[in-house]
N, C-alpha and C positions, 0 to 999 in steps of 0.2 A: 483603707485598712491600715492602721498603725503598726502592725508587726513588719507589712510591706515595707511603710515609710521609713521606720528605723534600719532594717535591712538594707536599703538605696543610702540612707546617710552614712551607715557604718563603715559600706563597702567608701563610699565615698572619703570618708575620712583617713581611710587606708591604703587609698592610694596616693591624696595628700603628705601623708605620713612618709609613706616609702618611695615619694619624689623629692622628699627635703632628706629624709636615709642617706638616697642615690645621691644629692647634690654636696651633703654633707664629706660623704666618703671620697668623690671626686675631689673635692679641696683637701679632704686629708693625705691621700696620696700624690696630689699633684702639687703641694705647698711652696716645694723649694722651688720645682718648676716655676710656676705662675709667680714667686716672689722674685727669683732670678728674671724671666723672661718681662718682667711688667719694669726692671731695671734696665733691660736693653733697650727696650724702646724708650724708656726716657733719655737716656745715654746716646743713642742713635738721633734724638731731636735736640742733644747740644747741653744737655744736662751733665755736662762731663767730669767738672770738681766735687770731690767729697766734702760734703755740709759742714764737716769739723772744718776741713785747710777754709773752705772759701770763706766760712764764717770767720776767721781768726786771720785773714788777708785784708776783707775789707774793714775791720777793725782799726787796722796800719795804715788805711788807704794804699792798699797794694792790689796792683792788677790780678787778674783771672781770665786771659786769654784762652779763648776755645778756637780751635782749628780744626775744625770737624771732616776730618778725611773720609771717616769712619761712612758718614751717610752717602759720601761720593762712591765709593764702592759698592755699598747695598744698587747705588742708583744702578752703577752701571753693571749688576748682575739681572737685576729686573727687568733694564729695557731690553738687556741683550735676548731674555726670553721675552720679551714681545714682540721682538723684530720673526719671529719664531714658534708660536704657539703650537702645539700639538692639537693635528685635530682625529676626531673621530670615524671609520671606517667600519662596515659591517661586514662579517663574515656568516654564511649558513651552516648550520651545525647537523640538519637532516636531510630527507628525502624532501620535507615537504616546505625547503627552502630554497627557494630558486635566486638565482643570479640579479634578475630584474629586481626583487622585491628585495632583497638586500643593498641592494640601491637606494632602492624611494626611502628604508629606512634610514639610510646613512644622507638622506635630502632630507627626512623629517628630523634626523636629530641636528643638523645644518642651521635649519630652518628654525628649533630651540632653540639655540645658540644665539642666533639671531634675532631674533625678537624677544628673548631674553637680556639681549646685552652681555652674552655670558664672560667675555672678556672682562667687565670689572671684578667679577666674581671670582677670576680665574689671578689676576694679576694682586686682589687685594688680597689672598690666599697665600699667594704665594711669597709677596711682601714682605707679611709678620713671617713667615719660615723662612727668608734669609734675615728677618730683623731679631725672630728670638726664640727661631726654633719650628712653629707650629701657627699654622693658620686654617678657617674652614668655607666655605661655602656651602649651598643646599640645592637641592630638588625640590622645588613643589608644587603643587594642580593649582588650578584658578579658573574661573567663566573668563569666555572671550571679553564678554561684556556684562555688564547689570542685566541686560534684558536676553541673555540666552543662556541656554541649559546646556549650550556645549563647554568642556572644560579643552584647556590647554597645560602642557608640563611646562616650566620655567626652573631659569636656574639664575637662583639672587645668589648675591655677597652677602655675607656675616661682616659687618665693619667692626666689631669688635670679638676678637679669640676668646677672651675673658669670660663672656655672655654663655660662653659651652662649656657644656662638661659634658665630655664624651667618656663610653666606657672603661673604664681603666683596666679592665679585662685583656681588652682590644691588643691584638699583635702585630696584625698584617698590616704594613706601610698603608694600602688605599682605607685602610677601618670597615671592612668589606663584612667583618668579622662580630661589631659592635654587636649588642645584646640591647642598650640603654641609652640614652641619649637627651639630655635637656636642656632649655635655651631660656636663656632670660631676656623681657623686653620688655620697655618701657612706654607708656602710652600716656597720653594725658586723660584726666578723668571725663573730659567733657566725650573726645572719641570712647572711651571707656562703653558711654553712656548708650555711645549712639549703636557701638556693635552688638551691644549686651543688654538689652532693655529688659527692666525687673530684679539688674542683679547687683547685689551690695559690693559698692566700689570703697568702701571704708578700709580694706586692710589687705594690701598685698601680699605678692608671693615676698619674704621676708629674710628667707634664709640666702646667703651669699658666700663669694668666694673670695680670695685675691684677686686685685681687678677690676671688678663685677660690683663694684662700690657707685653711689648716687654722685652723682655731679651734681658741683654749685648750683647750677639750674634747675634742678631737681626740684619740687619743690612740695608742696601740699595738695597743687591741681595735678601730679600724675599720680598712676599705680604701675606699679609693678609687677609683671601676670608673666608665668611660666610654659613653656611649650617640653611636653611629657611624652618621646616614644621608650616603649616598652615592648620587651616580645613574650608570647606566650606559646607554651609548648603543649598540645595536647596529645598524651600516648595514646596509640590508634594500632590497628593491625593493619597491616599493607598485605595484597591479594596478588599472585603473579597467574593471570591465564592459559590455559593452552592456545589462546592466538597471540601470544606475548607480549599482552599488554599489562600495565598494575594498577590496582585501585586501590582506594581504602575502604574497610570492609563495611566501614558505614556508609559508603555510596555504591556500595556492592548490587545489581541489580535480582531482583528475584531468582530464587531456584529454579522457577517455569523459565521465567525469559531465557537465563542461559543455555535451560537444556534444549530451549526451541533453537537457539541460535549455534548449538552444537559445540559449547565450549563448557572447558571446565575447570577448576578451580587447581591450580598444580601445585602453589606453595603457599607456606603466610609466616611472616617475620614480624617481630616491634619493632615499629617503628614511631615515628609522631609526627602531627601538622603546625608549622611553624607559622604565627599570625604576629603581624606588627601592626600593635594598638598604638592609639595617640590620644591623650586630652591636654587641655589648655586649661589654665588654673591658679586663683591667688591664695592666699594661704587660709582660707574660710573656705573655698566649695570649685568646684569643677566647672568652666563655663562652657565647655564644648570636649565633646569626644567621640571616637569614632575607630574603624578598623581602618590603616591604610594600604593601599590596595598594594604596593608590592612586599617583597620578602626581604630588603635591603632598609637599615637606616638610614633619610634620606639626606645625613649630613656626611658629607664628603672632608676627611683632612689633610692637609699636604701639611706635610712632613720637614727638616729643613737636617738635622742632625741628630741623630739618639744613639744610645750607649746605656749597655746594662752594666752598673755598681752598685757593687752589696744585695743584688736581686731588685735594685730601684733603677725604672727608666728614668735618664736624665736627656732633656731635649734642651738643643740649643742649636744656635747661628750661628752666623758669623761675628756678630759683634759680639759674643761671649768671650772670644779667646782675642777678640782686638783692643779690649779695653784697658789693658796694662801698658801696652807701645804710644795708645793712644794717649792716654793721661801724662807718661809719661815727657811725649811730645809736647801734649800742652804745658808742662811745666817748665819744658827746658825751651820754647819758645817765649814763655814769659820772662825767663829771668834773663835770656838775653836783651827784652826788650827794655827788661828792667833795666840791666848792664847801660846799656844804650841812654835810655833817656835818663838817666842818675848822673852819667860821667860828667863833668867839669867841662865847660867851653873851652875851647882854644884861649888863655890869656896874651899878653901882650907885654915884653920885660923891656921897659925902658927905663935909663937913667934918673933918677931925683930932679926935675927944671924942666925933663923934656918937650913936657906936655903943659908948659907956661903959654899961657893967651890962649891955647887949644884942648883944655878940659871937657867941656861938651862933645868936643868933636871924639874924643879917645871916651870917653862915658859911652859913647850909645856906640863903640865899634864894633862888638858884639852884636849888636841888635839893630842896628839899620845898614845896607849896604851905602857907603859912602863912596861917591868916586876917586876922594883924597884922605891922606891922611896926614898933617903936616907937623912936625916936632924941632925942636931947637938940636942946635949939635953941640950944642954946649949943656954940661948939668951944671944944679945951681952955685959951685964953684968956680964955674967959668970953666973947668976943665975940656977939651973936647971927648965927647962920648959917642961911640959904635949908632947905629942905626937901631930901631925899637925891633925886636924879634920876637915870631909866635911861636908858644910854651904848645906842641901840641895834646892831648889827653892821653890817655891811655887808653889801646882798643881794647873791643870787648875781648875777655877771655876766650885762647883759643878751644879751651875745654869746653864751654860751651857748646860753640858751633860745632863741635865736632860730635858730642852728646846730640844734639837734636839730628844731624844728618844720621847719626847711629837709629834715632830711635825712627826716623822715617822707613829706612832700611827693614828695620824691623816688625813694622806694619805694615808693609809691602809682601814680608816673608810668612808670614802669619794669617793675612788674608789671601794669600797668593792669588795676588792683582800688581803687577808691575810696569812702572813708567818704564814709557816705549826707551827714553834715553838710558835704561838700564840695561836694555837688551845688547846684546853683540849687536856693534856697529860697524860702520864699510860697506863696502861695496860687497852685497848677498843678492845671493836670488832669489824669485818671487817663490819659489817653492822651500826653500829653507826661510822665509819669511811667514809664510804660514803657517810651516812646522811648529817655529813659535807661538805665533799666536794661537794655534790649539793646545801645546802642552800648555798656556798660560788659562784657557777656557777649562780646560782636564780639573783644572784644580777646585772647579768650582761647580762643576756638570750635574753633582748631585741634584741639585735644587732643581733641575730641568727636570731628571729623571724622574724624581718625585710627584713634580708637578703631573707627570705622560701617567702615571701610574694612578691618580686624583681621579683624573680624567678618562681614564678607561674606566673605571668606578663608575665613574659619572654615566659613560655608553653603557653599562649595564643594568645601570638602575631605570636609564629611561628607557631602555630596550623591553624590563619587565613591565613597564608602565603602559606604554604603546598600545597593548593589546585590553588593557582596562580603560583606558582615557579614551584611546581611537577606537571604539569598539561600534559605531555605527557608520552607516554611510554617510559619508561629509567629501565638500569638497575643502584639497590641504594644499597651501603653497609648498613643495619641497626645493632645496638648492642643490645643484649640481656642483660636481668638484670644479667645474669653471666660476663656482658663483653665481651663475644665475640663475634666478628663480621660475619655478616649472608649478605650473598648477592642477592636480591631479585628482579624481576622486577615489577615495580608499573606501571598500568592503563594500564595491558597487554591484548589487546585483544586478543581474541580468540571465538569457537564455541562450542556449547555443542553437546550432539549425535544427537539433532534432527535440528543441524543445523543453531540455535539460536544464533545469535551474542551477547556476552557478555562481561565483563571488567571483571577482576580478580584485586584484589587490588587496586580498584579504589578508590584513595586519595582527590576526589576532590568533593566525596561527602559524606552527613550524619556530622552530629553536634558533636562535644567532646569538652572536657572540661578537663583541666593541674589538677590535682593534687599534691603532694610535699608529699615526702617520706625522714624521718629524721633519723638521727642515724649515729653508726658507720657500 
């Protein structure tokens, strides 16, 4: 039927449309953002001179010394939260959650974690948010294998920030809150080929951000194809029972059945049912779509700095507010070094004759160490003359050195991260010792916090998941808070003595809720 077919292209066209919309508005609000933050991390990998000085230095053939403190800092805020990671805890939210089974889930979200790898996800996250503000990881299902229908949740790394544009809407630190969500990624044509057979790989998703730009490698054999969540809202009436329970009234069960079962209809409110759709898609046609099974977009952001000006989020790290002390350094490091290697040798003042029969030897005194150095004591008058004495240079300015220890000072103050020689020294105690070193951690604890806040995101997205993913009898490795692995069968039936069909670790019902447990 052609009126069909038009109908499936149009819609189809129209969601195309309003995923280049949504990607469109995300770079218009997020512009200075992503233009700033795509400067810190080049700035953070040593990109430290402005194009005008350094072009117009080596011009002179004059140095451009970089002394990238900048990135030793980022390092040692990272590792410190991976000597550290937060992990995940479940807690029961009703009657028909019990103790034990809030266990096996906090062994099966463990157990993601782990066969996930979820640590690079968690550490590359959290990277870019001390490198430039804001980094993401994701949630997502998969077959065990090629050849089984069972699926598994996993949690990857986003290696690139850029690649997202998450909703600009969005308020709450964990993005708990998102409405939208789309990701770009790159494939070559040949795989193109092989996931998508029948489908025109001639013209990718097309529209981009800051960032989100083709690399030299790039080349004619990839595309470019988009990953599209969206939510839809459908208004519905919600139903409250006389045994107190609520439906929606489109799953409302007959008038007979209720009134045999002795219940009856007590209130009804608008309400709606919240559905998070997904399609993948180049800028010609849709190549996969579908409902996803929870109620959360499954991209998680950690956070690293924000601040509302003029009614615009600006997100930033740490190396936003480092970069003035920084450069600063590099400059007053280079001109000492200039200072240094420009100044004048040591000369050598001796009389007019002195150095009669021994030219060569006072020629190269400068430049080869010689064991002797021999001169007449007569000048070429005959007179007697003093001994040859060294002329020594002029050290480097003390303004200098004083400039660059100023401006380390002040990259120290600015990152607050301080050389241990800076601290109060003497004889202290081990408890006034680590007094210290927490106010020096205090100054920086956000990006922890942030990250605990990702990650509890994270236990409730898989928490919703569990009961659509793990929804048959399987057997499930889970991990214990000691680490080791327990292997257990979830939503196992079986009978009791008298007969009575039952479930045994039935995951797919009763309410919980992720907590986050911190430390070493």
């Amino acid at each position: 039927n052609m009126s069909d077919y038009q109908d499936v292209n149009s819609n189809e066209d129209s969601r195309i449309d309003e995923a280049k919309k949504f990607l469109n508005l995300c770079n218009d609000v997020d512009s200075n953002n992503r233009a700033e933050a795509l400067d810190d991390v080049r700035f953070c990998a040593g990109d430290q001179w402005p194009v005008d000085v350094q072009n117009s230095r080596v011009l002179e053939s004059r140095p451009c010394l970089t002394i990238n403190k900048v990135d030793a800092y980022v390092r040692q805020i990272c590792n410190q939260i991976r000597q550290q990671r937060p992990r995940i805890k479940v807690q029961g939210m009703n009657n028909e959650a019990d103790a034990r089974l809030a266990e096996i889930l906090a062994g099966v979200c463990r157990h993601i974690e782990y066969q996930s790898s979820a640590d690079v996800a968690y550490d590359t996250a959290v990277e870019y948010a001390v490198k430039m503000g804001w980094g993401y990881f994701r949630v997502t299902t998969d077959y065990i294998s090629d050849d089984s229908f069972e699926q598994e949740i996993y949690i990857r790394p986003i290696d690139n920030p850029f690649t997202v544009y998450f909703d600009p809407n969005s308020q709450l630190p964990d993005g708990s809150d998102a409405e939208r969500c789309l990701i770009t990624t790159v494939v070559s044509k040949k795989q193109f080929r092989a996931m998508y057979p029948g489908k025109d790989d001639g013209q990718g998703f097309t529209s981009r951000g800051t960032g989100d730009s083709d690399a030299e490698w790039v080349t004619k054999e990839d595309v470019r194809i988009a990953e599209y969540f969206y939510t839809v809202r459908t208004p519905v009436k919600l139903v409250l029972l006389s045994d107190g329970t609520t439906v929606y009234e489109d799953e409302l069960p007959s008038d007979e059945v209720l009134a045999d079962a002795g219940i009856e209809i007590v209130e009804r409110r608008d309400s709606y049912k919240k559905q998070i759709k997904w399609c993948k898609l180049t800028a010609m046609q849709i190549l996969e779509e579908g409902d996803w099974a929870g109620k959360y977009i499954p991209i998680i952001p950690v956070y690293g700095q924000t601040a509302v000006i003029d009614s615009k989020h600006k997100k930033f790290g740490l190396v936003r507010m480092a970069k003035d002390p920084q450069r600063m350094y590099n400059y007053w490091t280079t001109a000492l070094t200039e200072s240094v290697a420009l100044a004048p040798k040591a000369k050598w003042l001796l009389a007019e004759g002195q150095d009669e029969g021994h030219e060569n030897e006072w020629a190269m005194a400068n430049i080869k160490a010689l064991p002797v150095l021999r001169y007449k004591q007569t000048d070429t008058e005959g007179r007697p003359a003093p001994p040859p004495t060294r002329l020594q240079p002029e050290p480097p300015p003390a303004g200098i050195v004083t400039a660059t220890q100023g401006m380390s000072n002040d990259l120290m103050t600015v990152v607050g991260i301080y050389d241990p020689s800076q601290l109060p020294q003497g004889n202290i105690s081990g408890k006034a010792l680590a007094g210290q070193q927490q106010q020096v951690d205090m100054a920086n604890f956000h990006y922890y916090d942030n990250l605990t806040r990702s990650i509890k995101q994270t236990g409730r997205i898989i928490l919703d998941l569990i009961p659509h993913v793990y929804d048959s009898e399987r057997a499930l490795r889970i991990i214990g808070d000691d680490e080791k692995g327990e292997i257990i069968t979830i939503n196992q039936r079986t009978q009791d003595e008298e007969g009575v069909e039952k479930i045994l670790n039935d995951v797919t019902v009763g309410q919980y809720a992720p907590c986050i447990v911190t430390g070493k």
